[in-house]
N, C-alpha and C positions, 0 to 999 in steps of 0.2 A: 504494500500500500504506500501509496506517497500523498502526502498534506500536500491541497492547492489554496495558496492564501487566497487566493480571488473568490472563491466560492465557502472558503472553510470547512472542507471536508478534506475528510482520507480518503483517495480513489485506488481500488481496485487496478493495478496495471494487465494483469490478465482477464478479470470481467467487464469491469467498469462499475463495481458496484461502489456507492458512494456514503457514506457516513460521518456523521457529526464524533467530536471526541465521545461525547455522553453514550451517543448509541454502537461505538466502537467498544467501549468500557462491557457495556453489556451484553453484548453478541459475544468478546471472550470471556466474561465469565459465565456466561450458558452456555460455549463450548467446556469450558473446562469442568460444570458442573456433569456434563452429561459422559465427557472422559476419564471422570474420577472414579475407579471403583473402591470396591471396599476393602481390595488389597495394598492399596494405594494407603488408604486413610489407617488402615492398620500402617503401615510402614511407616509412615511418618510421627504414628504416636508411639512408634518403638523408639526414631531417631529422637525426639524429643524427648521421652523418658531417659535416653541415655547421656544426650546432654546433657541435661539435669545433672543425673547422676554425677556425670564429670567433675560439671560445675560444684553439684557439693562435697565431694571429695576432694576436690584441689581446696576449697575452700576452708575447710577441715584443715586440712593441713598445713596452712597457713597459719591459722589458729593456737596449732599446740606449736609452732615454734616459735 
């Protein structure tokens, strides 16, 4: 897609389909809502519980020294 200031929109260079920032906002995240499965959203609240973890074990450790 490429911004045309003259019009203010994102155009499509392969369709020509045209959109405002607002309604580009929301076409990806209804793409990515419909791309996200549930192994997805598991896996990322594995990464996030493990950061965590990281984070407070380093933090810990800091602590008793």
């Amino acid at each position: 897609m490429k911004y045309h200031s003259d019009v203010k929109h994102n155009v499509c260079k392969s369709c020509g389909l045209s959109l405002n920032l607002h309604e580009l906002d929301t076409y990806w995240q209804k793409v990515r809502n419909e791309n996200t499965t549930d192994a997805d959203a598991s896996e990322k609240k594995k990464n996030r519980r493990k950061e965590w973890l990281e984070w407070y074990s380093s933090s810990k450790k800091s602590k008793e020294n």
